[in-house]
PyMOL commands that place a pseudoatom at each C-alpha (Angstrom):
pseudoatom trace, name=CA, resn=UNK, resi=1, chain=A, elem=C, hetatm=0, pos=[-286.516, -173.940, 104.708]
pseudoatom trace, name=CA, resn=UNK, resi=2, chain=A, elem=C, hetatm=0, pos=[-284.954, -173.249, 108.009]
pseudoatom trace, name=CA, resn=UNK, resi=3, chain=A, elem=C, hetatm=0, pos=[-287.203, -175.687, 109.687]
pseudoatom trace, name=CA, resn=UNK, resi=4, chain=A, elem=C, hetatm=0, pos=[-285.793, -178.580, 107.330]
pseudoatom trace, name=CA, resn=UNK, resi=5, chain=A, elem=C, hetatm=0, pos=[-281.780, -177.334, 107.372]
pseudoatom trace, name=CA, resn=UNK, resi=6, chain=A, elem=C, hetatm=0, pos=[-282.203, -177.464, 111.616]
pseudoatom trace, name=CA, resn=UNK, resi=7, chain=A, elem=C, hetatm=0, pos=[-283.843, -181.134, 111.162]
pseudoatom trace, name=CA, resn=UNK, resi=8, chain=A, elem=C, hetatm=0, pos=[-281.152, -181.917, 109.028]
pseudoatom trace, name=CA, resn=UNK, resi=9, chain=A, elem=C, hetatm=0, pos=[-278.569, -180.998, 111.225]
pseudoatom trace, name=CA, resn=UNK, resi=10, chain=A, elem=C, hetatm=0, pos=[-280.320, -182.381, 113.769]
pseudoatom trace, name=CA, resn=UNK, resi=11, chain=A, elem=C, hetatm=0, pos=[-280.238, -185.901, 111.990]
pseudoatom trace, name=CA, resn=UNK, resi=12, chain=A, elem=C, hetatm=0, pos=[-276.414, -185.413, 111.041]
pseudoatom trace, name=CA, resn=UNK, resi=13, chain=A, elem=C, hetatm=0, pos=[-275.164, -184.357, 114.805]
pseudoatom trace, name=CA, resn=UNK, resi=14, chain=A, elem=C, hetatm=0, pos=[-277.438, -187.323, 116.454]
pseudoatom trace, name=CA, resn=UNK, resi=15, chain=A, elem=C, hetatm=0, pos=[-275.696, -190.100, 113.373]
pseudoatom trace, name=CA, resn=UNK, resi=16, chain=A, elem=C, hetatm=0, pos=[-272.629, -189.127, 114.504]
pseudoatom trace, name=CA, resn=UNK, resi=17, chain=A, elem=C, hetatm=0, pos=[-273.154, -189.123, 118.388]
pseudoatom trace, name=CA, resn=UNK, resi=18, chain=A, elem=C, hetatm=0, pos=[-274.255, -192.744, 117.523]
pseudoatom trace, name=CA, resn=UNK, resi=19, chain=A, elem=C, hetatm=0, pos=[-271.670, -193.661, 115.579]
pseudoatom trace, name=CA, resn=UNK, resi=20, chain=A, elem=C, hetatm=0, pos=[-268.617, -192.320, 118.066]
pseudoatom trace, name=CA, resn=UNK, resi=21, chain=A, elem=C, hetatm=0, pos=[-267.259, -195.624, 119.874]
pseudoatom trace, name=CA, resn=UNK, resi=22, chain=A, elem=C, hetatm=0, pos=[-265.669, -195.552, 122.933]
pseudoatom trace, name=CA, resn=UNK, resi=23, chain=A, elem=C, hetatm=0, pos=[-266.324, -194.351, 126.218]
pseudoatom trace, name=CA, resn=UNK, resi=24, chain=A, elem=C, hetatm=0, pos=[-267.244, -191.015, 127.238]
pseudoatom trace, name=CA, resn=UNK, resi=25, chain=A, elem=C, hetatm=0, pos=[-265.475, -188.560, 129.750]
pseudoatom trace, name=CA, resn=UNK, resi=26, chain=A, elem=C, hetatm=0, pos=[-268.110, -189.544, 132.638]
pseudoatom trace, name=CA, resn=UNK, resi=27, chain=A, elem=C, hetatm=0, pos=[-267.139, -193.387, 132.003]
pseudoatom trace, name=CA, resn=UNK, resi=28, chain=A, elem=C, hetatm=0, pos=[-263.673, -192.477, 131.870]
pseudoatom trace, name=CA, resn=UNK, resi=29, chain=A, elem=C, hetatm=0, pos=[-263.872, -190.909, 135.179]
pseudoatom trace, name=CA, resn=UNK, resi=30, chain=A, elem=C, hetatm=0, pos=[-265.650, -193.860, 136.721]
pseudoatom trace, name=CA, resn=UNK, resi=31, chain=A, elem=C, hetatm=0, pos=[-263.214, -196.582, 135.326]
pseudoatom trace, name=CA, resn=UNK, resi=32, chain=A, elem=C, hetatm=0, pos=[-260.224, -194.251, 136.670]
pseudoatom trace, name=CA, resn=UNK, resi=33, chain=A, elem=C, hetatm=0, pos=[-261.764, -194.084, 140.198]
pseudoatom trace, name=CA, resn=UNK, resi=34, chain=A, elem=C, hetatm=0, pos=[-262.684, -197.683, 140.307]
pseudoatom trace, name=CA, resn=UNK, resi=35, chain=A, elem=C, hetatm=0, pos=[-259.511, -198.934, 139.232]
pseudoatom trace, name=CA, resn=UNK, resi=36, chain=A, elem=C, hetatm=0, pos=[-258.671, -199.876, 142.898]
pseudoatom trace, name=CA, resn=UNK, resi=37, chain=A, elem=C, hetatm=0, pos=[-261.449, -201.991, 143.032]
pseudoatom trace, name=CA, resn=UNK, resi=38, chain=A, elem=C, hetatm=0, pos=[-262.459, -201.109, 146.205]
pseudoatom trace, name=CA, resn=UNK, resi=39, chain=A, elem=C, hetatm=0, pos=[-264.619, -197.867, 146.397]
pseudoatom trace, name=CA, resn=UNK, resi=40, chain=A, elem=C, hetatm=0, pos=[-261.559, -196.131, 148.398]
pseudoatom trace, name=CA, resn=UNK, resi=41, chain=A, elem=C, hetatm=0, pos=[-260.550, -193.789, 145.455]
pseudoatom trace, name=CA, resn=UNK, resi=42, chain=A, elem=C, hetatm=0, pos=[-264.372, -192.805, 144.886]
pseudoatom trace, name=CA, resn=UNK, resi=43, chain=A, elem=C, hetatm=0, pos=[-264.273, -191.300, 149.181]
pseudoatom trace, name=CA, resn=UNK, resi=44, chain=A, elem=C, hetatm=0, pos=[-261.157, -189.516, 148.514]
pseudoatom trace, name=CA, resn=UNK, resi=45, chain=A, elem=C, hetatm=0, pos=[-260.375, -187.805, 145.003]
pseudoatom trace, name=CA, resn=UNK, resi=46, chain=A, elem=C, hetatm=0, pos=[-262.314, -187.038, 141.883]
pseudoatom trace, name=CA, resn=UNK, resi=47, chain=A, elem=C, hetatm=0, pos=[-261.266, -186.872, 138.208]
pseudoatom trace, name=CA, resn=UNK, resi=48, chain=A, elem=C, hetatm=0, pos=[-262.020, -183.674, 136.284]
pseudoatom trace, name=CA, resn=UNK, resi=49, chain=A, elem=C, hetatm=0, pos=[-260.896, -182.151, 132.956]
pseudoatom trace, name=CA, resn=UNK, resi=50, chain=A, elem=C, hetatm=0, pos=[-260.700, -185.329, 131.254]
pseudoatom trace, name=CA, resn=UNK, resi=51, chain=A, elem=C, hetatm=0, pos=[-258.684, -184.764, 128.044]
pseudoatom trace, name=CA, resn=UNK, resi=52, chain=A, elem=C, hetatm=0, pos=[-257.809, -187.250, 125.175]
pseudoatom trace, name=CA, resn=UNK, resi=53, chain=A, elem=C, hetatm=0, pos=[-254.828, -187.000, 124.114]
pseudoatom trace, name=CA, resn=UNK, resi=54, chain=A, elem=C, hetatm=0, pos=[-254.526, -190.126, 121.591]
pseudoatom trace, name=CA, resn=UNK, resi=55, chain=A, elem=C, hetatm=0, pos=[-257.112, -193.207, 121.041]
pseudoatom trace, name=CA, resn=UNK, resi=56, chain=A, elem=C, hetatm=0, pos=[-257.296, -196.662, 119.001]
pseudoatom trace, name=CA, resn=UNK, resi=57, chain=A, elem=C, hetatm=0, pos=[-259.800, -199.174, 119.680]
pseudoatom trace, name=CA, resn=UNK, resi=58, chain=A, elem=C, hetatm=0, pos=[-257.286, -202.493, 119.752]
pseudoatom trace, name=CA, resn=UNK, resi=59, chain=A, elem=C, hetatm=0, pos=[-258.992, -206.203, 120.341]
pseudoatom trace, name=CA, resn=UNK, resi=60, chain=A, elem=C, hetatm=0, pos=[-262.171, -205.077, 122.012]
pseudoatom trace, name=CA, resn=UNK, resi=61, chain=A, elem=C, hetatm=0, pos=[-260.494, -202.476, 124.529]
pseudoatom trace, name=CA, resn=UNK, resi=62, chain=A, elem=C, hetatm=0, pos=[-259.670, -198.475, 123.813]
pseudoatom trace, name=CA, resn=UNK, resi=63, chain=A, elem=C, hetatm=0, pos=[-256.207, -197.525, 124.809]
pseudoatom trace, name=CA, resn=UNK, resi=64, chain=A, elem=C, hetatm=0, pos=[-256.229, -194.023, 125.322]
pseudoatom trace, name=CA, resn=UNK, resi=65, chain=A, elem=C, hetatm=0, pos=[-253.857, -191.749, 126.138]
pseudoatom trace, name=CA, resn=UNK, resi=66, chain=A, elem=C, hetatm=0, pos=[-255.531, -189.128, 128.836]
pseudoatom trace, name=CA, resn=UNK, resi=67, chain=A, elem=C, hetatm=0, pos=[-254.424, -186.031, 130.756]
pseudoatom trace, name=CA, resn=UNK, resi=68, chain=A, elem=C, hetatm=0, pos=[-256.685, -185.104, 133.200]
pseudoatom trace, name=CA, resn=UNK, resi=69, chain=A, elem=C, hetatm=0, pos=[-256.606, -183.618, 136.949]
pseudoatom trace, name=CA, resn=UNK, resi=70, chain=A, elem=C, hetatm=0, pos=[-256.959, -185.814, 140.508]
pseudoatom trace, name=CA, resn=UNK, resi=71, chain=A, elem=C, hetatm=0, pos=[-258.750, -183.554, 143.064]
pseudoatom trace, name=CA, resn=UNK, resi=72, chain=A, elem=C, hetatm=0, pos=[-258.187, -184.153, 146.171]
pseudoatom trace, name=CA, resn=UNK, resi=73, chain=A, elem=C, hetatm=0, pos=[-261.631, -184.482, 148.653]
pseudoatom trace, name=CA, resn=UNK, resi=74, chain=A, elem=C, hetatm=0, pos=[-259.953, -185.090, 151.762]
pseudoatom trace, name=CA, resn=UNK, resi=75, chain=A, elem=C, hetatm=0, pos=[-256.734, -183.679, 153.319]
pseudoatom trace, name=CA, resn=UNK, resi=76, chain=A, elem=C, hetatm=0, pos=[-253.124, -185.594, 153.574]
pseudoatom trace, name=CA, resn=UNK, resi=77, chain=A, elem=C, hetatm=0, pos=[-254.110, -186.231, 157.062]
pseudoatom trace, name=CA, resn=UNK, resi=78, chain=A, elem=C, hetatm=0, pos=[-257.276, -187.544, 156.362]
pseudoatom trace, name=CA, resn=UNK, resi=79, chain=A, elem=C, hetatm=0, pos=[-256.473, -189.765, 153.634]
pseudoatom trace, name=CA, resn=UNK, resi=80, chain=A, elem=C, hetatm=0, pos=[-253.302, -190.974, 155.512]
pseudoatom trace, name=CA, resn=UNK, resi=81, chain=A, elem=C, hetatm=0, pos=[-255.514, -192.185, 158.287]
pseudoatom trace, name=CA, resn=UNK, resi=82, chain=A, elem=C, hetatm=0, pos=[-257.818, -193.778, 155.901]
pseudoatom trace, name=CA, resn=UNK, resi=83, chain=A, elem=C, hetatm=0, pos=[-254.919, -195.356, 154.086]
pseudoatom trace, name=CA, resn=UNK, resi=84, chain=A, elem=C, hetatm=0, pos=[-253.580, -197.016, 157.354]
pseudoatom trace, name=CA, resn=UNK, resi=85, chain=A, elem=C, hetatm=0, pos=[-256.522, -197.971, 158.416]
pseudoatom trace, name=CA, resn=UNK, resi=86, chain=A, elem=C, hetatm=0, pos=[-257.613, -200.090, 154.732]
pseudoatom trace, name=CA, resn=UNK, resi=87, chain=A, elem=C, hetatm=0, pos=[-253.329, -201.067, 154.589]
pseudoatom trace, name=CA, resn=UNK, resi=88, chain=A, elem=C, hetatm=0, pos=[-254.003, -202.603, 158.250]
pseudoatom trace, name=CA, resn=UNK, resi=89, chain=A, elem=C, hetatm=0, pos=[-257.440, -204.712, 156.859]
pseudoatom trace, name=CA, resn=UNK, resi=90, chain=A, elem=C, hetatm=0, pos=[-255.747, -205.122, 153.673]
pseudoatom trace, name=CA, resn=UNK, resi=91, chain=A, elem=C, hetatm=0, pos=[-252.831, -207.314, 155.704]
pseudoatom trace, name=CA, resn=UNK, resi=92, chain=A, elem=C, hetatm=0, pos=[-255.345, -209.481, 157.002]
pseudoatom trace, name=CA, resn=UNK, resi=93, chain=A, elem=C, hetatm=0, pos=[-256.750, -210.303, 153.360]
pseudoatom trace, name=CA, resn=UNK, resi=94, chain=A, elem=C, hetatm=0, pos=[-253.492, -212.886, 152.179]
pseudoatom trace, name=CA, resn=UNK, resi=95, chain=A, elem=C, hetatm=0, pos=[-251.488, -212.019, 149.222]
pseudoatom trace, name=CA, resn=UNK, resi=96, chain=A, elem=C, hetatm=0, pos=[-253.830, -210.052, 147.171]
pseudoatom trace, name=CA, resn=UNK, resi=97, chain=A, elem=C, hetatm=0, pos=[-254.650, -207.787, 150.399]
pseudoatom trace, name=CA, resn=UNK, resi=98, chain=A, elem=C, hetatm=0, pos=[-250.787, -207.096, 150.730]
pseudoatom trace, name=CA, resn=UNK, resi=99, chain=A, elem=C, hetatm=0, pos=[-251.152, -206.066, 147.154]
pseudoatom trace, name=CA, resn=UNK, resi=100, chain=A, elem=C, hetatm=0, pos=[-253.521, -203.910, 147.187]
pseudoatom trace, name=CA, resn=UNK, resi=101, chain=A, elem=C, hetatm=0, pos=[-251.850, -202.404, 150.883]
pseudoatom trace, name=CA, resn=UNK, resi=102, chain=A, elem=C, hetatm=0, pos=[-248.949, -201.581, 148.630]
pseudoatom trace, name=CA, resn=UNK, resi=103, chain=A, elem=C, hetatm=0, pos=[-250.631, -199.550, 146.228]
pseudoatom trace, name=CA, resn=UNK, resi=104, chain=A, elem=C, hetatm=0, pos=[-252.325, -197.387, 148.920]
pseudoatom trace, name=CA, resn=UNK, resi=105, chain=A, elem=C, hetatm=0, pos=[-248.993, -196.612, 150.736]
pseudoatom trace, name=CA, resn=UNK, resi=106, chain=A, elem=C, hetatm=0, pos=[-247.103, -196.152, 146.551]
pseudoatom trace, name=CA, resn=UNK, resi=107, chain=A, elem=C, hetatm=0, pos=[-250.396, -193.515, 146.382]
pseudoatom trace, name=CA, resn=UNK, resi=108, chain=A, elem=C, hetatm=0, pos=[-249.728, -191.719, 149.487]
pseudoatom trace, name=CA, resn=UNK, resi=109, chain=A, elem=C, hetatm=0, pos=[-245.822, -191.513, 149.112]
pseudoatom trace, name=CA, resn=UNK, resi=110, chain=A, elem=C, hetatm=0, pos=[-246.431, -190.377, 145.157]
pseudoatom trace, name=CA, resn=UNK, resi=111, chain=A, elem=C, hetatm=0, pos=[-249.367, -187.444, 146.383]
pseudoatom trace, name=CA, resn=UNK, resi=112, chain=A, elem=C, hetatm=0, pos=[-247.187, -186.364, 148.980]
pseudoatom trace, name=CA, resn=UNK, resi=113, chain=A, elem=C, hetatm=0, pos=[-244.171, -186.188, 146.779]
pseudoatom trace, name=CA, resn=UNK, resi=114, chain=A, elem=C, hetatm=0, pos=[-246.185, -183.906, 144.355]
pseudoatom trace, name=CA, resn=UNK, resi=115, chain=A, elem=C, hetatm=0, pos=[-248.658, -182.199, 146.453]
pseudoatom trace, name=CA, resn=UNK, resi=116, chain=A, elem=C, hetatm=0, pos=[-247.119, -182.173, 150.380]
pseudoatom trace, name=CA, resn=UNK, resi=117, chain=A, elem=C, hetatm=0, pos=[-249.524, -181.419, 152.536]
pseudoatom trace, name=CA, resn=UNK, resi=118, chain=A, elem=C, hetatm=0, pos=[-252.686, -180.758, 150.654]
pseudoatom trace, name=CA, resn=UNK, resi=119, chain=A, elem=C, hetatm=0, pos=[-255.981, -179.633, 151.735]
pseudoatom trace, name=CA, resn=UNK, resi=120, chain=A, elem=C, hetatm=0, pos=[-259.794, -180.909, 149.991]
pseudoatom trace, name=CA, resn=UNK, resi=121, chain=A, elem=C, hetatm=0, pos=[-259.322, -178.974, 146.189]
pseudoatom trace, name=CA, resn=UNK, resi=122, chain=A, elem=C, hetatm=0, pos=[-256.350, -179.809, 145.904]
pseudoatom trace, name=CA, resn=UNK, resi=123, chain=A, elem=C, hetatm=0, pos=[-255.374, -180.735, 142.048]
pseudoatom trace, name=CA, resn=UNK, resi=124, chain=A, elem=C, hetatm=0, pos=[-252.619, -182.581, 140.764]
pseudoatom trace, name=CA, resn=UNK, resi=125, chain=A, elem=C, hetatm=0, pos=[-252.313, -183.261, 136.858]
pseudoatom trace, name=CA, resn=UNK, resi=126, chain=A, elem=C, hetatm=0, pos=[-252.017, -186.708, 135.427]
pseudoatom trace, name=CA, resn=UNK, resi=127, chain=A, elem=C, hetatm=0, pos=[-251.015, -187.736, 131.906]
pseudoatom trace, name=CA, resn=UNK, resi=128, chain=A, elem=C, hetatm=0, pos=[-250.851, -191.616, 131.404]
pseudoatom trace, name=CA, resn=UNK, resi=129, chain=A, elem=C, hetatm=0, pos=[-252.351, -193.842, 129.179]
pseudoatom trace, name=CA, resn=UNK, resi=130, chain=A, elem=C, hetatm=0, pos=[-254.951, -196.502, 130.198]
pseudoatom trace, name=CA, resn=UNK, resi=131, chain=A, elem=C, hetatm=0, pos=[-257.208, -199.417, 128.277]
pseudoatom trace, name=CA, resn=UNK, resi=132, chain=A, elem=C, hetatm=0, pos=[-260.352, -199.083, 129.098]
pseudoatom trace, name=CA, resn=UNK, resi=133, chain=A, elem=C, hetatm=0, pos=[-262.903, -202.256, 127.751]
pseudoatom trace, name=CA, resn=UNK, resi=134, chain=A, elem=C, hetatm=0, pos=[-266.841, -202.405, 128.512]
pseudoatom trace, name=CA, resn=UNK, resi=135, chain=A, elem=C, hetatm=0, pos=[-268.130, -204.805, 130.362]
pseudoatom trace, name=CA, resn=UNK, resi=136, chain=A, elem=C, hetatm=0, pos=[-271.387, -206.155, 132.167]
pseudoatom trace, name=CA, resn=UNK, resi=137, chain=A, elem=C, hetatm=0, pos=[-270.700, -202.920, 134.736]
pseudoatom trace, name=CA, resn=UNK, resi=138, chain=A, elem=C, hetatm=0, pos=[-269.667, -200.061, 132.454]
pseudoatom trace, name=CA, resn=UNK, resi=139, chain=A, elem=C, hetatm=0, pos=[-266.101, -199.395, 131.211]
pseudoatom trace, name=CA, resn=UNK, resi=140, chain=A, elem=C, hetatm=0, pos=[-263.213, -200.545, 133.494]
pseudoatom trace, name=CA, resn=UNK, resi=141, chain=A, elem=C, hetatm=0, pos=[-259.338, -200.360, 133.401]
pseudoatom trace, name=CA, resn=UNK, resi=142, chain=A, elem=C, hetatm=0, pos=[-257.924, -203.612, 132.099]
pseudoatom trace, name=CA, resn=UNK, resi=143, chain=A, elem=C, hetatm=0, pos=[-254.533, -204.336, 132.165]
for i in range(1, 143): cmd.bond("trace and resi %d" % i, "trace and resi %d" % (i + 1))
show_as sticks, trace
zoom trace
């Protein structure tokens, strides 16, 4: 009897792991830290405690509404130097480098704002809300 309850909730927990849409906490993570496009948010901060606040599954994408926490794997000084140094070959790349230049020095100016000086382990809490939609890589932010 115990034998066939345990495969029966075996069967039940498995159904509705299968049946849950949207993307995990890992692909979550990954979308967040790709969302620069460039790798550069991958060599400097991590995303942990993932937490859904709110989700609907609208045309194909998942908006979600997420707190989770940025840690920091490098120091200020460290990322600033890394910053300057992508902002400087960003400013070669046309418009969409100047872009994308921008956003690193908005970054910097917002961490430092919130954090000051901060050493690797550093954490800052985020709540924001995001649409996420798979594609032929894994989930990625989409505007």
């Amino acid at each position: 009897m115990r034998l066939c309850l345990s495969i029966l909730l075996f069967f039940v927990l498995s159904m509705t792991a299968a049946c849950s849409s949207g993307p995990a906490d890992s692909d979550i993570r990954a979308a967040v830290l790709s969302e620069d496009g460039s790798g550069f948010m991958r060599e400097h901060f991590d995303v942990t405690d993932v937490e859904r606040l709110a989700q609907h599954e609208q045309g194909g994408a998942h908006s979600l509404k997420l707190r989770y926490s940025l840690k920091t794997l490098t120091s200020s000084q460290d990322f600033k130097a890394a910053a300057q140094k992508r902002i400087a070959e960003c400013k070669q790349g046309g418009l969409e480098g100047m872009g994308q230049a921008l956003q690193y020095g908005m970054l910097y100016s917002f961490l430092t704002s919130k954090l000051g000086e901060w050493q690797p382990g550093a954490s800052l809490p985020i709540e924001r809300e995001v649409r996420l939609a798979k594609g032929d890589k894994g989930w990625a932010v989409v505007e």
